[in-house]
Backbone bond lengths (Angstrom), bond angles and torsions (degrees), N, CA, C in turn:
res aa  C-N    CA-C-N  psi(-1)  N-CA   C-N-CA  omega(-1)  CA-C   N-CA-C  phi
1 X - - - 1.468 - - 1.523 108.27 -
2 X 1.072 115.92 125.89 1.586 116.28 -170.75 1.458 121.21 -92.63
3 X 1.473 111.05 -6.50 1.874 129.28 170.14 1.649 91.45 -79.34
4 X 0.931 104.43 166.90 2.097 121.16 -155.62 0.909 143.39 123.52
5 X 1.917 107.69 130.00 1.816 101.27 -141.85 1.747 96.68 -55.62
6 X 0.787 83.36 178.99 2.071 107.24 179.53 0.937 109.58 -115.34
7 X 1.654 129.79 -5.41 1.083 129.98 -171.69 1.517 123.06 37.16
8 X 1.497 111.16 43.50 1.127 100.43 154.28 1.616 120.99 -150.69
9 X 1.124 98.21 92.86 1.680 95.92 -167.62 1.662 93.68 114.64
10 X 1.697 67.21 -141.71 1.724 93.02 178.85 1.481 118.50 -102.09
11 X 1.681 103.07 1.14 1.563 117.16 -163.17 1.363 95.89 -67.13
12 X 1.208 113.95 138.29 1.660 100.40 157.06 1.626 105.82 -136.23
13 X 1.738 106.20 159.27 1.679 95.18 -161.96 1.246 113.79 -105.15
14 X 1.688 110.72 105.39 1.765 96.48 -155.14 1.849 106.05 -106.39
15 X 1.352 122.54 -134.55 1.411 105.67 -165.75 1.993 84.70 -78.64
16 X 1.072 113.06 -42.21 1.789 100.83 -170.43 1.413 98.33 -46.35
17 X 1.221 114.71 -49.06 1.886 108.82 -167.56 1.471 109.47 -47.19
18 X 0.969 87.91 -41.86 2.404 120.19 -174.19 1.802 86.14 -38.92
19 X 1.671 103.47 -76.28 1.094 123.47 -176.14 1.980 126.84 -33.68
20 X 1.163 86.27 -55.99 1.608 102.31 -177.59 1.184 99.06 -66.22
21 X 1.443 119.19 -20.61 1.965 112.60 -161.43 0.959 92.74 -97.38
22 X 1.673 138.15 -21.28 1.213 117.97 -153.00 1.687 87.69 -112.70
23 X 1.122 140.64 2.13 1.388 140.59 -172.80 1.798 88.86 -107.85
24 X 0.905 130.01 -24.24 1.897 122.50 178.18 1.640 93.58 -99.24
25 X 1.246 116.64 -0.30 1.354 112.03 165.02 1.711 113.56 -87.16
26 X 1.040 120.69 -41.91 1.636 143.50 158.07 1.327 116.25 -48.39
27 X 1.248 111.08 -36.05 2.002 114.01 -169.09 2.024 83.07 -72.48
28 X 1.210 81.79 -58.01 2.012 102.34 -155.21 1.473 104.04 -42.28
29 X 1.461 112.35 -49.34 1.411 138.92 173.70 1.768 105.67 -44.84
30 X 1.114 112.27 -42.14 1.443 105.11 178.01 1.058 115.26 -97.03
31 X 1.152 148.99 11.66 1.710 158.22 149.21 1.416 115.77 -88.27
32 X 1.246 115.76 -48.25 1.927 123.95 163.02 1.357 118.17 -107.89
33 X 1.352 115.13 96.90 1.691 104.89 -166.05 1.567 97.97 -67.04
34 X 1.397 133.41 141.52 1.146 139.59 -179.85 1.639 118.07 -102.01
35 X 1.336 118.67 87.93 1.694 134.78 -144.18 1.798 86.84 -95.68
36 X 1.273 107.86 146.71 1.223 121.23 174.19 1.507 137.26 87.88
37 X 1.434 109.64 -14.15 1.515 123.65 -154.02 1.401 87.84 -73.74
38 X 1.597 97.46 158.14 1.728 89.18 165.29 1.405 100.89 -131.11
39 X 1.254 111.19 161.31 1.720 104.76 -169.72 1.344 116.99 -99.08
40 X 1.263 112.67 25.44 1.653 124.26 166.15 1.741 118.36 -84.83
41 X 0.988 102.48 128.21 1.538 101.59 -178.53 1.560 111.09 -86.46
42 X 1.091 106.99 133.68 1.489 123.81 -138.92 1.454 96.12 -93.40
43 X 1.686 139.76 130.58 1.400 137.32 -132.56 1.685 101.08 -148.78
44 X 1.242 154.54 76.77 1.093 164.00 159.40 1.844 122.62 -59.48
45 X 1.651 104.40 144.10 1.495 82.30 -178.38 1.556 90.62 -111.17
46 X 1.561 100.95 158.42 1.836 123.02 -165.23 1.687 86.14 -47.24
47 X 1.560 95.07 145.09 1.616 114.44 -179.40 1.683 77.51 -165.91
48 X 1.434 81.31 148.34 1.664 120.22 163.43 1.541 108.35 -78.64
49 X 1.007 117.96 121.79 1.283 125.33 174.32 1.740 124.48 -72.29
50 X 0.991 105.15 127.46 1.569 108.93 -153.06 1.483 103.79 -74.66
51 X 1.506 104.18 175.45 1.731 106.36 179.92 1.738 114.12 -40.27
52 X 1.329 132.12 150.17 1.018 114.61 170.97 1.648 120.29 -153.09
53 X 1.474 119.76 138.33 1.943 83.71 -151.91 1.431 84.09 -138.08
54 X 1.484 116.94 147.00 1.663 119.33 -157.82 1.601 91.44 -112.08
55 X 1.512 128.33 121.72 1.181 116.51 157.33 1.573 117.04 -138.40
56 X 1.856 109.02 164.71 1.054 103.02 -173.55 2.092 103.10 -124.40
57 X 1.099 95.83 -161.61 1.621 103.83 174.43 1.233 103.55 -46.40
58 X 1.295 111.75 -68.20 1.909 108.28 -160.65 1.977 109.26 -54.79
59 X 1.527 103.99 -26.08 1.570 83.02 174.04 1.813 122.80 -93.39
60 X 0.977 114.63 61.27 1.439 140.31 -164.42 1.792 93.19 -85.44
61 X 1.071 108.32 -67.71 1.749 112.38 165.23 1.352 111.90 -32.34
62 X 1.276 132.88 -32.43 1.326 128.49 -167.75 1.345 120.66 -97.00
63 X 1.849 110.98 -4.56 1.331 117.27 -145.42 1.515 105.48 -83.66
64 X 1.667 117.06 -48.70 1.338 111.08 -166.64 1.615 111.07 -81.91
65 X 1.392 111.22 -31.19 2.059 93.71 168.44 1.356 104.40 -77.07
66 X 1.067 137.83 -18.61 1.293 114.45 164.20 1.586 122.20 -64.81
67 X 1.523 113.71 -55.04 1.367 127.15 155.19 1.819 108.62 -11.11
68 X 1.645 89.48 -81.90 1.448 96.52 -172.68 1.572 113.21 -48.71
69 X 1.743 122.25 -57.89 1.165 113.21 -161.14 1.787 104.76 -66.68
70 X 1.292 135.34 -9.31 1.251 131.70 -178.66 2.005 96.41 -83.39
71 X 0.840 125.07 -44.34 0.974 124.08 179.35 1.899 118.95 -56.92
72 X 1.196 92.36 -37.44 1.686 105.30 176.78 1.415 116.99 -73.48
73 X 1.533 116.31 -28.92 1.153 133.21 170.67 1.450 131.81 -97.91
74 X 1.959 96.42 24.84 1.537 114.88 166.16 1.311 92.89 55.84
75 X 1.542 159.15 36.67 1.228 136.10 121.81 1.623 131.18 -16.11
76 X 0.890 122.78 166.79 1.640 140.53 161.13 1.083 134.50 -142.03
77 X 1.357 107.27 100.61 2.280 98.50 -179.78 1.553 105.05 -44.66
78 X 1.513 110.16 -178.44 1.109 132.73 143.96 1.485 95.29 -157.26
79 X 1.409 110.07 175.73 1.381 138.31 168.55 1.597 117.07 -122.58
80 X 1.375 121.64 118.71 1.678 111.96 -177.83 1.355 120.13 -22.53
81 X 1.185 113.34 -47.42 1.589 126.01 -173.90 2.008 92.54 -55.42
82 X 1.410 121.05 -57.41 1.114 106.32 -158.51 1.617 109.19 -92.19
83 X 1.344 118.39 -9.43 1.549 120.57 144.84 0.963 137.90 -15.68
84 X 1.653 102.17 -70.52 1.403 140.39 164.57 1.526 110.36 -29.20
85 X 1.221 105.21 -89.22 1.670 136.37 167.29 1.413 115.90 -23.20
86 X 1.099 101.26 -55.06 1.950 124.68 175.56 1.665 97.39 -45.55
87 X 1.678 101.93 -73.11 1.479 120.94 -169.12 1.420 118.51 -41.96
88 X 1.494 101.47 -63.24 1.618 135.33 172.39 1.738 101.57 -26.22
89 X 1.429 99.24 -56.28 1.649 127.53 -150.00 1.470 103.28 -78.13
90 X 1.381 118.08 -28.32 1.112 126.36 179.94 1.497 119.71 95.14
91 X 1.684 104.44 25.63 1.484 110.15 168.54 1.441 102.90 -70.85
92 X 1.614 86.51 -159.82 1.313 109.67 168.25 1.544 136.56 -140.97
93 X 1.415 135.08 125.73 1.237 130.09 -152.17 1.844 91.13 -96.49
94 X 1.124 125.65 118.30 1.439 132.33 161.21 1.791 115.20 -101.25
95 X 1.573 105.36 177.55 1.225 96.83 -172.41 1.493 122.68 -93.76
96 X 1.571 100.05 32.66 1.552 118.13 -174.38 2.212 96.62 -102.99
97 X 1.586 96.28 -14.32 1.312 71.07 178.91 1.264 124.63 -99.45
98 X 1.765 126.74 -178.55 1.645 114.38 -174.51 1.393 105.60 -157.84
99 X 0.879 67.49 119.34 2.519 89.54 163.60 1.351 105.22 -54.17
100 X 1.119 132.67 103.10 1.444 121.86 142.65 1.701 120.62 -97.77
101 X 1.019 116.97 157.21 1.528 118.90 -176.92 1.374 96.22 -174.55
102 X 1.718 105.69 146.85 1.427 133.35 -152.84 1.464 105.25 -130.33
103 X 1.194 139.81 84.80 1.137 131.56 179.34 1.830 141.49 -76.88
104 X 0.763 123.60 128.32 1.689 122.56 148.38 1.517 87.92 128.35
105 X 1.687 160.62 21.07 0.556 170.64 173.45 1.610 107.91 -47.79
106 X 1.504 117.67 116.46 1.346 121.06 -171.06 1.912 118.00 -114.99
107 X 1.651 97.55 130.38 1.635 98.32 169.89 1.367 116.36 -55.68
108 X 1.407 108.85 -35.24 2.031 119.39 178.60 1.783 110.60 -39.71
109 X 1.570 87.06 -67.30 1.851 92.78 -171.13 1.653 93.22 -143.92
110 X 1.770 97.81 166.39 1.442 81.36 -174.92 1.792 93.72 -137.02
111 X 1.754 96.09 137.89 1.841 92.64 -162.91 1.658 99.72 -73.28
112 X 0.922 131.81 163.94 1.684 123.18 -153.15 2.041 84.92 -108.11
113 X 1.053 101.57 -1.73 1.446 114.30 179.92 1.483 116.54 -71.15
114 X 1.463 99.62 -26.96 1.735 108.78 168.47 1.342 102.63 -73.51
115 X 1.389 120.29 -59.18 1.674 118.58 -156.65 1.584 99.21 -66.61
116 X 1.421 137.10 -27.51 1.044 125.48 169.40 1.450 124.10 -53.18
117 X 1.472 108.26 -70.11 1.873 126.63 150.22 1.468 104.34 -5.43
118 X 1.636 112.43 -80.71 1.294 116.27 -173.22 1.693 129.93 -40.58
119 X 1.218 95.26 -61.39 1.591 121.10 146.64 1.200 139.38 -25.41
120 X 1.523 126.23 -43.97 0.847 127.69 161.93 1.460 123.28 -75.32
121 X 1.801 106.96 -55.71 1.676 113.39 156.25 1.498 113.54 -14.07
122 X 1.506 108.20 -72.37 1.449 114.06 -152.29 1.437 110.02 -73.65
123 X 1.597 114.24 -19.90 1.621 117.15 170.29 1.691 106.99 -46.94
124 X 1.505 108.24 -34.87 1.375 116.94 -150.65 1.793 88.06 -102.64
125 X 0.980 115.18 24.30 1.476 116.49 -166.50 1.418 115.62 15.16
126 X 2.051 117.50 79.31 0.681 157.89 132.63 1.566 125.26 -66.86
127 X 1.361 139.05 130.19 1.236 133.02 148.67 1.635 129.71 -115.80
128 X 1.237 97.87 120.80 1.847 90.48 -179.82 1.611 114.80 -100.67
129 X 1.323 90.94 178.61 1.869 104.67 -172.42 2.103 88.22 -126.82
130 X 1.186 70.55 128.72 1.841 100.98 -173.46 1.606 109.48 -87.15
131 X 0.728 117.54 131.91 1.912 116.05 -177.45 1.661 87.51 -120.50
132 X 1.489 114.95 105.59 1.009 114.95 -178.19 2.081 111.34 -119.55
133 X 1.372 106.07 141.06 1.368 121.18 -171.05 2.215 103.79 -96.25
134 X 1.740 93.83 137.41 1.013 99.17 -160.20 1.430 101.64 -120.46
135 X 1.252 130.68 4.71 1.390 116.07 147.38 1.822 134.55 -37.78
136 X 1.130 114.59 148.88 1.601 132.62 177.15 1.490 98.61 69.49
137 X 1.550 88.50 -166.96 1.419 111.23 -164.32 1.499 99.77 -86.22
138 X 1.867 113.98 129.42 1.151 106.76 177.29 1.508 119.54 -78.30
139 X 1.546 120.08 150.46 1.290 121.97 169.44 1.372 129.46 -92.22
140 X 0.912 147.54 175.43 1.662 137.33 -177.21 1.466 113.08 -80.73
141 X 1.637 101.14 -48.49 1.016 104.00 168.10 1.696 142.19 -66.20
142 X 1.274 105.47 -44.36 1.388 97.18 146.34 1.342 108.16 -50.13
143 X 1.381 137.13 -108.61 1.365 134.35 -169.57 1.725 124.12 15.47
144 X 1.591 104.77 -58.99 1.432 121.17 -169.60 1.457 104.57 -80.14
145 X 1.414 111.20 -19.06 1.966 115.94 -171.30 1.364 80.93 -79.07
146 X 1.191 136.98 -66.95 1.690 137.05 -140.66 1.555 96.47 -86.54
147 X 1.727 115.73 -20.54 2.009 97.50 165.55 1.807 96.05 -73.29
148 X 1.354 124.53 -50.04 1.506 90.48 -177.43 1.245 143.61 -59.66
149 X 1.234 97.86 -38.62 1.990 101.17 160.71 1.771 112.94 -43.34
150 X 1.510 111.25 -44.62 1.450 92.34 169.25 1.249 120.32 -71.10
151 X 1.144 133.17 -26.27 1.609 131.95 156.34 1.154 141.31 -54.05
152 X 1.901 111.11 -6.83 1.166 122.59 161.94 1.963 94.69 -116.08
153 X 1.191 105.51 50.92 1.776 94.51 162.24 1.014 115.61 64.82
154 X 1.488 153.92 47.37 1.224 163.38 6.57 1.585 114.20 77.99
155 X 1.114 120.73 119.28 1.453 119.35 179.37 1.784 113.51 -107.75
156 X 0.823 141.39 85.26 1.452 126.59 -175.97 1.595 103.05 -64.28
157 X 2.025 93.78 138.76 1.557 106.49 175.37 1.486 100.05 -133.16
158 X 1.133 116.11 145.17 1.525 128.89 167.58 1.573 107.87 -65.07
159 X 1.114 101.55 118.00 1.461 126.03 171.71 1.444 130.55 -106.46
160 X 1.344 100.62 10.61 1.714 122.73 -177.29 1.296 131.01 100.67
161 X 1.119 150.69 -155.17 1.871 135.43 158.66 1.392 93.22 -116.34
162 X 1.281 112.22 -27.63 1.565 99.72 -162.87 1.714 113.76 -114.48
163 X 1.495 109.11 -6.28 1.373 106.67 -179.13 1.774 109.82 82.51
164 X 1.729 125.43 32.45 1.586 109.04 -157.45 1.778 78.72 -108.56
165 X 1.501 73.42 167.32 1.933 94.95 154.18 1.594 93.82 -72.33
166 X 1.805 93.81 122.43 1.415 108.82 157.51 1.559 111.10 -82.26
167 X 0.901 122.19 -29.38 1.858 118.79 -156.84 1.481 116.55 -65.15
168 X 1.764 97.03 -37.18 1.812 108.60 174.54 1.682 108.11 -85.59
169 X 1.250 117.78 13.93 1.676 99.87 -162.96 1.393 103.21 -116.86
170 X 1.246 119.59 144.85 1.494 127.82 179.87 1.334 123.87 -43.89
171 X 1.200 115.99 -178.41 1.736 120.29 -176.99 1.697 99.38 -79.97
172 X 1.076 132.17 -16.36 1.340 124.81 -178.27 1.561 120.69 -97.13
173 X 1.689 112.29 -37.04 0.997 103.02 167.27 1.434 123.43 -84.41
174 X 1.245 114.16 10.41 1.516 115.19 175.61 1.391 112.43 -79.74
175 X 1.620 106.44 -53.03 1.372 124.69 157.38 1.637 134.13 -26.76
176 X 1.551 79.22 -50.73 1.804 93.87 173.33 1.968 102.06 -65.27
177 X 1.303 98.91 -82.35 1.306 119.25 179.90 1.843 106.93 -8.58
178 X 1.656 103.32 -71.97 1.287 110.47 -175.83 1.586 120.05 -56.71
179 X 1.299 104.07 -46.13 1.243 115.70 -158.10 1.611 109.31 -65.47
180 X 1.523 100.46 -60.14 1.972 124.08 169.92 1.639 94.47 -27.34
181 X 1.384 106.44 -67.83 1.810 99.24 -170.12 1.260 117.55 -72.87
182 X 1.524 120.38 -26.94 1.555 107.66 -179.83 1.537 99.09 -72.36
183 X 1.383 138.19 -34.95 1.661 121.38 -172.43 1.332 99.70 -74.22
184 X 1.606 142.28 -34.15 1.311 128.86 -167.44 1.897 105.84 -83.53
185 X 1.133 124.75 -8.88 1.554 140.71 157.18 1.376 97.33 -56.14
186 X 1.277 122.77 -67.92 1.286 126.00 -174.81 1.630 125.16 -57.59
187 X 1.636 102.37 -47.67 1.379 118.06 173.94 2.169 115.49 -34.08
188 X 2.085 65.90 -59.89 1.951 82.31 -149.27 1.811 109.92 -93.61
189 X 1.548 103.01 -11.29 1.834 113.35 161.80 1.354 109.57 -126.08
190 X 0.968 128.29 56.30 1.613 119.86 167.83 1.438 123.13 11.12
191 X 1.214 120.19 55.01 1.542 123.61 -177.81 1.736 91.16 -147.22
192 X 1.671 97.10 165.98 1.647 112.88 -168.73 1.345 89.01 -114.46
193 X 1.163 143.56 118.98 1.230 155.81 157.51 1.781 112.93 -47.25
194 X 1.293 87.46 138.64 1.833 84.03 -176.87 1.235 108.27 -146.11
195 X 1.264 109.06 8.46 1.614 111.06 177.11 1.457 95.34 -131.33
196 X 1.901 110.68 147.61 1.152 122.40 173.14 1.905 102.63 -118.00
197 X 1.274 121.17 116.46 1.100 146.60 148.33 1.626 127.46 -51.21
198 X 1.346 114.16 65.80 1.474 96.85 169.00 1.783 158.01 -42.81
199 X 0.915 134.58 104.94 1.332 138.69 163.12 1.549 107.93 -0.02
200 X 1.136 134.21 101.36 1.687 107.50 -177.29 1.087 132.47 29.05
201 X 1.211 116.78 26.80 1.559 135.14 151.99 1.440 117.97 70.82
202 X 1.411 97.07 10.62 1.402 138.08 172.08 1.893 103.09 -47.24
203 X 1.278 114.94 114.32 1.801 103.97 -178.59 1.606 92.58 -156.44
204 X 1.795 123.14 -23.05 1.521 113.29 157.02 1.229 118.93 -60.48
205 X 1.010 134.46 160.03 2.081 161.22 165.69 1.555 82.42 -55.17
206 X 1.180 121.16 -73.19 1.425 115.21 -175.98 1.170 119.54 -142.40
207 X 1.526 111.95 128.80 1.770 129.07 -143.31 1.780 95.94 -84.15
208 X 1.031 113.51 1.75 1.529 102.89 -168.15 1.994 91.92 -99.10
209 X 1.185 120.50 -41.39 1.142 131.12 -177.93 1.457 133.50 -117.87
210 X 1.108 134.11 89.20 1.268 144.04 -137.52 1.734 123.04 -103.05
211 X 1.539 86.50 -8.49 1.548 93.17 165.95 1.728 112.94 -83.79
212 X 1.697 121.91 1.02 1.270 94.36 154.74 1.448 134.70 -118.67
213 X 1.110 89.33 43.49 1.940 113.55 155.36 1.184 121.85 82.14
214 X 0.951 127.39 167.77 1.602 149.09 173.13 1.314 106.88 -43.69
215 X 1.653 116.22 149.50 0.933 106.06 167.43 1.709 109.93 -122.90
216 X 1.614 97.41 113.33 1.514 130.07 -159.66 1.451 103.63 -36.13
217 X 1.704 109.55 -53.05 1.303 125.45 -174.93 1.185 119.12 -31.25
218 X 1.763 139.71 -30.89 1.431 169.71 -123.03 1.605 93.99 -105.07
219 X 1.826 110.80 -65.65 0.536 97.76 -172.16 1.393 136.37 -107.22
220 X 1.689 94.13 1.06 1.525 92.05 154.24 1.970 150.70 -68.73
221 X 1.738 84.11 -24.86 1.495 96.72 155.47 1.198 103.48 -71.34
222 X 1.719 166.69 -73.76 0.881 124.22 -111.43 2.284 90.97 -96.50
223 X 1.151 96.86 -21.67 1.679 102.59 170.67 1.376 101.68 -26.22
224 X 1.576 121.22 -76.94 1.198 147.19 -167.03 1.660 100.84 -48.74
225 X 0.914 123.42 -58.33 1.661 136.27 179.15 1.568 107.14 -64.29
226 X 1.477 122.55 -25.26 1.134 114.98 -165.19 1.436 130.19 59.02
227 X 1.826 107.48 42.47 1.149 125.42 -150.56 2.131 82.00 -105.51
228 X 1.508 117.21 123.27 1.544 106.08 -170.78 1.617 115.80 -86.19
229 X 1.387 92.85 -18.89 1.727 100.78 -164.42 1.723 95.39 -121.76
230 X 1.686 108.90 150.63 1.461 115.34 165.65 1.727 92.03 -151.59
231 X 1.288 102.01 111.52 1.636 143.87 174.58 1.543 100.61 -62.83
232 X 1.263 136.86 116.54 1.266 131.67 127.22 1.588 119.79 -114.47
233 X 1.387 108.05 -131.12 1.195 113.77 174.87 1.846 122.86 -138.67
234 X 1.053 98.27 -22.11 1.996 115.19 -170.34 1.492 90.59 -85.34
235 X 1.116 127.86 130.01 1.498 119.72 151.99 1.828 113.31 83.67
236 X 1.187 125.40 -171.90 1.590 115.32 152.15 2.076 97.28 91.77
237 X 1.648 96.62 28.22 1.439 105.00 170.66 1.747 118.40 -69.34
238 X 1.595 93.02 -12.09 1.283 89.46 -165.97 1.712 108.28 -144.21
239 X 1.313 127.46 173.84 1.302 100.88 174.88 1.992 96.23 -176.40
240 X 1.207 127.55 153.07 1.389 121.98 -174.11 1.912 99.24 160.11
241 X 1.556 111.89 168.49 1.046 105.05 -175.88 1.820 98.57 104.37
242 X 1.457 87.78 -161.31 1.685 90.16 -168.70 1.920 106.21 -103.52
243 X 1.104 115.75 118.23 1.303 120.39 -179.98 2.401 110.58 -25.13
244 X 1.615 80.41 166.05 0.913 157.73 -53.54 1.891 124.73 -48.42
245 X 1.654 92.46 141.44 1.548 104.94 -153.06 1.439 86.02 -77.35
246 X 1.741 95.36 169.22 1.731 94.47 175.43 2.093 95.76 -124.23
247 X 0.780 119.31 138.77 1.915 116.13 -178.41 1.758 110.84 -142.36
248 X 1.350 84.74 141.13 1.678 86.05 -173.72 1.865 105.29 -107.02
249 X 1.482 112.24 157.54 0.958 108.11 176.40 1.537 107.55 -130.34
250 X 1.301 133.93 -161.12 1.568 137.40 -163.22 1.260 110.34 -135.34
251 X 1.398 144.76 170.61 1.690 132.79 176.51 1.646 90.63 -122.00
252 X 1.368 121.68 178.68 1.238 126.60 -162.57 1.542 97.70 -114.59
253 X 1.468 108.13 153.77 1.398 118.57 -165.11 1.631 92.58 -50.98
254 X 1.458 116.45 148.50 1.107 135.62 170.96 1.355 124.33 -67.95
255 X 1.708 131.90 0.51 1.564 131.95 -179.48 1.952 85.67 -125.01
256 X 1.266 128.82 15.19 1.413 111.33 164.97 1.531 113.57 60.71
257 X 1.354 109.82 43.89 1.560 156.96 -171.62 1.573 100.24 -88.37
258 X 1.337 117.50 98.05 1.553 104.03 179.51 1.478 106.77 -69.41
259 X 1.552 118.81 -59.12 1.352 136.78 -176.76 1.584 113.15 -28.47
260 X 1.812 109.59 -61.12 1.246 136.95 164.97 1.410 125.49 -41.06
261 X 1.371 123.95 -46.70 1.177 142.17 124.40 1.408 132.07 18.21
262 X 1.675 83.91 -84.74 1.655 126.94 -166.89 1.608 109.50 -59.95
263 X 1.506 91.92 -39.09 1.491 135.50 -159.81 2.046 104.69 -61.76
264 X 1.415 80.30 -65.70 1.267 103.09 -155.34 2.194 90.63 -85.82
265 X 1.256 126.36 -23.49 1.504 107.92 159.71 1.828 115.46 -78.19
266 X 1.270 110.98 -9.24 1.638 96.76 171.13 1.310 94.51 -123.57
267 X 1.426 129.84 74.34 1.399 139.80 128.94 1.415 96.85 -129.24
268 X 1.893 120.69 -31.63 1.504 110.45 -172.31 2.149 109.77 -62.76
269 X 1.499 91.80 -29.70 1.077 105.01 -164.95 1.882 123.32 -149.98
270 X 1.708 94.34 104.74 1.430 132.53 -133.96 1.542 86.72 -72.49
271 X 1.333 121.29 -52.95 1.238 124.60 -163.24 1.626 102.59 -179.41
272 X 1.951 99.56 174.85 2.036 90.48 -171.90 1.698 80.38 -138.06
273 X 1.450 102.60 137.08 1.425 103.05 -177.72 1.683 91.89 -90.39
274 X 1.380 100.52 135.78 1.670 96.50 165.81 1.384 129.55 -91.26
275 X 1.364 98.88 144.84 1.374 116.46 -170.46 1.671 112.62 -57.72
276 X 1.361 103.71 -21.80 1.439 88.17 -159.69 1.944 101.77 -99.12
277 X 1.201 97.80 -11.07 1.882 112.45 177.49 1.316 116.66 -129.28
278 X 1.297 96.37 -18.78 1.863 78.08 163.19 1.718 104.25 77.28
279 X 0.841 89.43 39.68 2.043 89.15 -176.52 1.989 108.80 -161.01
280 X 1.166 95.79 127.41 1.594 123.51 -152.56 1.767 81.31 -66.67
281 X 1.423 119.13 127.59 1.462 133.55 158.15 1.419 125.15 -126.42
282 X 1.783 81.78 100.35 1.962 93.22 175.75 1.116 117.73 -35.18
């Protein structure tokens, strides 16, 4: 049924909403050709969502003992994109594997604080997924820093154009927001984006109070985009069914505390039942 609150207000997004979204889906479409999508809606079975740890520039101090001690403790990155794939494929997600993702990453300028981050990860054969912001005029140099990170296994995710709270914002500026950065992803790195990166992880109407809900709009743009994953942080222990999934992740102790860290992703996250047996692995 295509009438359904929107959760926001009183708006609700019915076949006209359908309409308008899918005609600013058409404008966008002819300015960023969007190569690869496939028009199957993408169908997962329920899995626990694995460790998952949100960082940005300032925790740069924390990166290589953490690096190292994940490495000592037989960890495994993944990137949503290769989650997906794993699941799809009929792997299996255990509680050895881990989300990393690096946020706020800009086409404008690029803080040399990422390429270090990255760098170090991937020494430790780590790979992260980048939530990158698509405001201003791009530079080359940024540009060419963020193609090598995809060359060391790097996932690019849309992180918005403008950096807003998605959760309070209408069906149009969500649209805008998402859409603007997933075609300039496409434009300026030749890759199809498949992960959506939240704004402060922001995905309630209003972040202070959470019993009045989601804001629907989120995930109906990324439907339309064929966007599989939407990243916050509250909630998102679990996830399965037909895309797009919603998954939460955690920030890292605040004094750059490996132990603390360590600590605080296996209390966020108990265990991941695997997909492929069906049996809970500490």
């Amino acid at each position: 049924m295509l009438e359904r609150d929107c959760q926001k207000g009183n708006e609700t997004l019915t076949r006209r909403g359908f309409l308008k979204l899918s005609i600013l889906f058409s404008i966008s479409s002819f300015f960023y050709p969007f190569k690869g999508i496939s028009l199957e809606q993408r169908e997962l079975p329920v899995t626990l969502t694995p460790k998952s740890l949100m960082l940005h520039s300032a925790n740069e101090p924390l990166v290589e003992g953490l690096a190292k001690r994940l490495k000592e403790l037989n960890y495994r990155s993944l990137t949503y994109s290769e989650m997906f794939e794993n699941i799809r494929n009929g792997g299996c997600i255990d509680g050895k594997h881990i989300l990393l993702s690096l946020d706020d990453l800009s086409i404008e300028w690029l803080n040399p604080a990422y390429s270090r981050i990255v760098d170090t990860f991937a020494g430790f054969g780590f790979n992260l997924t980048l939530g990158v912001v698509t405001r201003g005029k791009p530079s080359e140099k940024a540009i060419q820093g963020i193609y090598k990170m995809i060359g060391k296994g790097c996932e690019i995710a849309v992180h918005t154009e403008n950096h807003i709270d998605l959760g309070s914002a209408d069906l149009k500026t969500v649209f805008r927001e998402i859409s603007t950065c997933y075609g300039k992803i496409i434009r300026f790195f030749d890759v199809v984006p498949s992960t959506l990166i939240l704004p402060f992880g922001f995905i309630y109407i209003d972040s202070k109070d959470p019993n009045k809900g989601y804001n629907q709009a989120i995930f109906d743009v990324c439907k339309e985009l064929k966007i599989n994953w939407v990243v916050g942080i509250v909630g998102g222990k679990s996830f399965g069914g037909k895309s797009p999934f919603y998954v939460g992740r955690i920030s890292p102790d605040g004094k750059h505390n490996v132990d603390a860290t360590l600590n605080l992703l296996n209390n966020s996250f108990r265990g991941v039942r695997s997909s492929c047996n069906n049996k809970l692995v500490p």
